[in-house]
KOLDREN-841892 format. One record per residue: residue in one letter; x negated, y negated, z negated of N, C-alpha, C in turn. Coordinates in Angstrom, 1 decimal, padded with zeros to 4 digits, always signed. Last residue first. Layout:
[lumse "a" [X Y Z] [X Y Z] [X Y Z]]
...
//
This chain:
[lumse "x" [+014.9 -012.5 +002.8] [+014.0 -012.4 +003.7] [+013.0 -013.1 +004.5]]
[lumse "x" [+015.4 -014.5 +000.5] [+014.4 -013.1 +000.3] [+014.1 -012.7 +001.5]]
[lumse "x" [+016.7 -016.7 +002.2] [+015.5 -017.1 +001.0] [+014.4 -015.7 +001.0]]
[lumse "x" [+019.1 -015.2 +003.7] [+017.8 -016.4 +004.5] [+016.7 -016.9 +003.3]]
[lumse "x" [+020.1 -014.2 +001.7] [+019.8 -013.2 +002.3] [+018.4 -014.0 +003.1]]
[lumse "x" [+021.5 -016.4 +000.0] [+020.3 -015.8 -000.3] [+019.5 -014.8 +000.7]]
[lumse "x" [+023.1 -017.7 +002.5] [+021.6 -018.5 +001.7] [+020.8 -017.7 +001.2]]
[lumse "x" [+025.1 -015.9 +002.3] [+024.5 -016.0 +003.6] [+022.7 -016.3 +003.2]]
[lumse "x" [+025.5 -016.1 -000.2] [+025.4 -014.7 +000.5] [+024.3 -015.2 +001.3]]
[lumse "x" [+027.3 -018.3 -000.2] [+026.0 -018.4 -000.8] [+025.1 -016.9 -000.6]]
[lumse "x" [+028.7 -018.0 +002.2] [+028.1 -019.2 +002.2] [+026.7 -019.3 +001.2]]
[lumse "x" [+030.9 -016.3 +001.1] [+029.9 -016.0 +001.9] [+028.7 -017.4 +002.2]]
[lumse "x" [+031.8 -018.3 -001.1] [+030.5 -016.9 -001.5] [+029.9 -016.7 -000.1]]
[lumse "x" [+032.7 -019.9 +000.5] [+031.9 -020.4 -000.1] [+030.8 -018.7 -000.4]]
[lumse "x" [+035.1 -018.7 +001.6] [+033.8 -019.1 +002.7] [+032.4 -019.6 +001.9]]
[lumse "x" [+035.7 -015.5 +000.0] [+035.5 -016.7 +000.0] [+034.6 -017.0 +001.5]]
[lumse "x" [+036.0 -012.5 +000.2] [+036.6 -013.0 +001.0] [+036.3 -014.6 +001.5]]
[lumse "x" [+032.9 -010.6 +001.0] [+033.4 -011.2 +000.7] [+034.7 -012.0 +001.8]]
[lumse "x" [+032.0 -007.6 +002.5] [+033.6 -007.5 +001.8] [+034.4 -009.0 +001.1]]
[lumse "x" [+029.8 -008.7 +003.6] [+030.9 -008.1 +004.6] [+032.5 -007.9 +004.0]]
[lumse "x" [+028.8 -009.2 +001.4] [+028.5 -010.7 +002.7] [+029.9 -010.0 +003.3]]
[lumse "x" [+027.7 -006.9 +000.3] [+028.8 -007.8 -000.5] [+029.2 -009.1 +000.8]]
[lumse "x" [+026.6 -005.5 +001.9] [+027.8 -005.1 +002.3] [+028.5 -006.3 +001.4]]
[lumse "x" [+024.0 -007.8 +002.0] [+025.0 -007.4 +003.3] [+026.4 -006.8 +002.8]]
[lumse "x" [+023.8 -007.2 -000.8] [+023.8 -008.1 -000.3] [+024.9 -008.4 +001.0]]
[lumse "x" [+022.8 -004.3 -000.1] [+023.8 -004.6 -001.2] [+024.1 -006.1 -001.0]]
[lumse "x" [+020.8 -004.5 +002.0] [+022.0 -003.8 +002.0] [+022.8 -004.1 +001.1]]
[lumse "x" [+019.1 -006.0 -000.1] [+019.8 -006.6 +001.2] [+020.7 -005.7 +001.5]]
[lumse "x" [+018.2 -003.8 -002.0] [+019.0 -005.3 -002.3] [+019.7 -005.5 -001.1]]
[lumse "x" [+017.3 -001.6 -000.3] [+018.3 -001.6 -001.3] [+019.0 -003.0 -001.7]]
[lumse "x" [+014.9 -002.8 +000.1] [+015.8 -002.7 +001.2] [+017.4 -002.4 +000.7]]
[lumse "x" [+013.7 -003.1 -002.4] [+013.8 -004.2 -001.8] [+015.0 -003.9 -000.7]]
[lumse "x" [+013.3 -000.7 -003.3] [+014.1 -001.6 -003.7] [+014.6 -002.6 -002.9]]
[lumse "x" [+011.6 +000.2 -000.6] [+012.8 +000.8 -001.0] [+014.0 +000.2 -001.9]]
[lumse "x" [+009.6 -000.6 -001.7] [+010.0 -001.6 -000.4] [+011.5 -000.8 -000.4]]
[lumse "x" [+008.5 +000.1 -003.8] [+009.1 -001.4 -004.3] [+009.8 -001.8 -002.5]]
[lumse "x" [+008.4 +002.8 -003.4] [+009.3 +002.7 -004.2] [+009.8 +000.9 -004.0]]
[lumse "x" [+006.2 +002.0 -001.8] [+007.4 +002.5 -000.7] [+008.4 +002.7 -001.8]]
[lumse "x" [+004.3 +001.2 -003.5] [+004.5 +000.3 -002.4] [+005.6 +001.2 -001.9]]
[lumse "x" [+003.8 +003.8 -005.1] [+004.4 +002.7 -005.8] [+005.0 +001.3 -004.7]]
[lumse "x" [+002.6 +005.9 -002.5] [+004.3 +006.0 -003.7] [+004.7 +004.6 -004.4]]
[lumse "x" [+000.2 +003.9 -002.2] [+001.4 +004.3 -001.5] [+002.8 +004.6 -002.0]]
[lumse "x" [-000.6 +004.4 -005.4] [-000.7 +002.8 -004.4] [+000.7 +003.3 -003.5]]
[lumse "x" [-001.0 +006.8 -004.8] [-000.6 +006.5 -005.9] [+000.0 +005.1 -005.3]]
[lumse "x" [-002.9 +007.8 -002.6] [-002.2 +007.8 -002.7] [-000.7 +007.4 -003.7]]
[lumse "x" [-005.3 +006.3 -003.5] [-004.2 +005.8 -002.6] [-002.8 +006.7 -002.5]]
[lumse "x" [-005.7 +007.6 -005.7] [-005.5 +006.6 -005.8] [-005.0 +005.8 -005.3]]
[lumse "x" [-006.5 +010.1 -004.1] [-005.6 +010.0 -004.9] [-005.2 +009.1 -005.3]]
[lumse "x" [-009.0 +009.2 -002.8] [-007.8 +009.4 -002.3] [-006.8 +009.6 -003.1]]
[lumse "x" [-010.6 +008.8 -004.6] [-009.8 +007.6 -004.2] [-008.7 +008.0 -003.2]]
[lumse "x" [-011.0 +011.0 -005.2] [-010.8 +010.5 -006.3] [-009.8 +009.1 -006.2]]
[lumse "x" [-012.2 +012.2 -003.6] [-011.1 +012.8 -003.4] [-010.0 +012.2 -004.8]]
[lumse "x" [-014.6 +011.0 -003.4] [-013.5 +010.7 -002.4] [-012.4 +011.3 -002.2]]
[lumse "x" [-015.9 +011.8 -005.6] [-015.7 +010.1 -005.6] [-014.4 +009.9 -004.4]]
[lumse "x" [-016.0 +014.1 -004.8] [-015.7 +013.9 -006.1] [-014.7 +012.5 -006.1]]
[lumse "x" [-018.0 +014.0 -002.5] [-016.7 +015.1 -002.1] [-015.9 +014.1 -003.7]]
[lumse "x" [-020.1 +013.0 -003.3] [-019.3 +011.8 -002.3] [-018.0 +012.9 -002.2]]
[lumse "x" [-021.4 +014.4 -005.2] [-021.6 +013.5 -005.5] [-020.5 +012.6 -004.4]]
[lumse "x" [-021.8 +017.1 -004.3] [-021.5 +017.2 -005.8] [-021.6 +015.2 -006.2]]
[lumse "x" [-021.8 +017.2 -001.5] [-020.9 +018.0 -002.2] [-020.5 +017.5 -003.4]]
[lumse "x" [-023.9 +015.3 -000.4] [-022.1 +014.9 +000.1] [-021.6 +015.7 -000.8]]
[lumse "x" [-025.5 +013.4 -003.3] [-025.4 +015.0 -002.4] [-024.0 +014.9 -001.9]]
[lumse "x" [-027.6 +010.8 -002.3] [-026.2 +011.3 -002.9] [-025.8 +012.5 -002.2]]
[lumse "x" [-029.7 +008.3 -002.9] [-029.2 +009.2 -002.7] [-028.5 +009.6 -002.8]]
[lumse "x" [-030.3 +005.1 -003.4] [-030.1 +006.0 -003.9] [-029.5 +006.9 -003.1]]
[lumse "x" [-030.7 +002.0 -001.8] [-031.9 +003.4 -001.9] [-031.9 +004.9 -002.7]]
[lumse "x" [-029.7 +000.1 -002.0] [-030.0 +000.2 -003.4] [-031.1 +001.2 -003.5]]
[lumse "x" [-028.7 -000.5 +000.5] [-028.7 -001.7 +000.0] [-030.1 -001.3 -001.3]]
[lumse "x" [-028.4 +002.2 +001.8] [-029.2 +001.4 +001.9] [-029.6 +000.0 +001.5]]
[lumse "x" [-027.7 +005.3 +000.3] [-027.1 +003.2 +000.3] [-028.8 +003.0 +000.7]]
[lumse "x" [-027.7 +008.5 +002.1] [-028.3 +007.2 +001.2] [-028.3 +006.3 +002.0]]
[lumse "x" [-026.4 +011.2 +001.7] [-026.4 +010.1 +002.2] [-027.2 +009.6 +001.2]]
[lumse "x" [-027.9 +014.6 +003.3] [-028.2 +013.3 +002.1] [-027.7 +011.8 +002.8]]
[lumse "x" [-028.8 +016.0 +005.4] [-027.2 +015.7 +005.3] [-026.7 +014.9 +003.7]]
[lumse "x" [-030.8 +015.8 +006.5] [-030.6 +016.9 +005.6] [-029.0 +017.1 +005.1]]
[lumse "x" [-031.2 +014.0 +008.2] [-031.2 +015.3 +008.6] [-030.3 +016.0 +007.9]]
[lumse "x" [-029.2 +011.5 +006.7] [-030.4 +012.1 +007.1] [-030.2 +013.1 +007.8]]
[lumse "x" [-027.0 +009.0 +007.1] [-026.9 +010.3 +006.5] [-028.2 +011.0 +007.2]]
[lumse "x" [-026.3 +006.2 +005.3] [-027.0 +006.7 +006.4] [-027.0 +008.2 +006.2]]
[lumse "x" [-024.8 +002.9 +004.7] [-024.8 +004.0 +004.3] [-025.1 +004.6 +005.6]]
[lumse "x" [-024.5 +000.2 +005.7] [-024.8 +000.3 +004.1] [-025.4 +002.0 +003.8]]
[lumse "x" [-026.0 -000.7 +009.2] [-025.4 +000.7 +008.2] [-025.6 +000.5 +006.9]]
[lumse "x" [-026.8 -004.2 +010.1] [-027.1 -002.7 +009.4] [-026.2 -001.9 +008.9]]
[lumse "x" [-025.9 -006.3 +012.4] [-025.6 -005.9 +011.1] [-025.9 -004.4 +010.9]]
//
C-alpha cells in the first residue's frame, strides 16, 4: 500500500490520490491546528459525559449503601448491573 501523502525536497506535501500540492505553512499548519481544536472539543465533551456517568453510579452506590429495604436494595443492585 502507497503513501496518500509525500513530502518532496522542497518540503511541499502532495496527495497522491488527486496530485495537489500544499504549502506546510499557509495550507497544512491552518487545517491542523483546526482539527486540533476540534479534538480538543470532542475530548472536553467525552470527559464531561464520562464524569456524568461516574457521578450516577456513585450516587447509586451510596443510595445501595444507605438503603434500608431488601427490595430497594434489590432494585439498586439491578440498575447498577444494567448501566454498567
Amino acid at each position: 500500500m502507497t503513501e496518500r501523502f509525500i513530502i518532496d525536497d522542497a518540503g511541499t506535501l502532495i496527495d497522491m490520490q488527486t496530485r495537489n500540492t500544499y504549502d506546510y505553512v499557509s495550507d497544512v499548519c491552518p487545517l491542523l491546528n483546526r482539527y486540533d481544536a476540534i479534538l480538543k472539543t470532542k475530548n472536553e465533551t467525552i470527559k464531561f459525559h464520562v464524569d456524568g456517568y461516574n457521578n450516577v453510579i456513585d450516587t447509586i452506590k451510596e443510595s445501595l449503601a444507605n438503603e434500608r429495604t431488601e427490595i430497594g436494595k434489590s432494585v439498586l443492585r439491578q440498575l447498577l448491573e444494567a448501566i454498567q
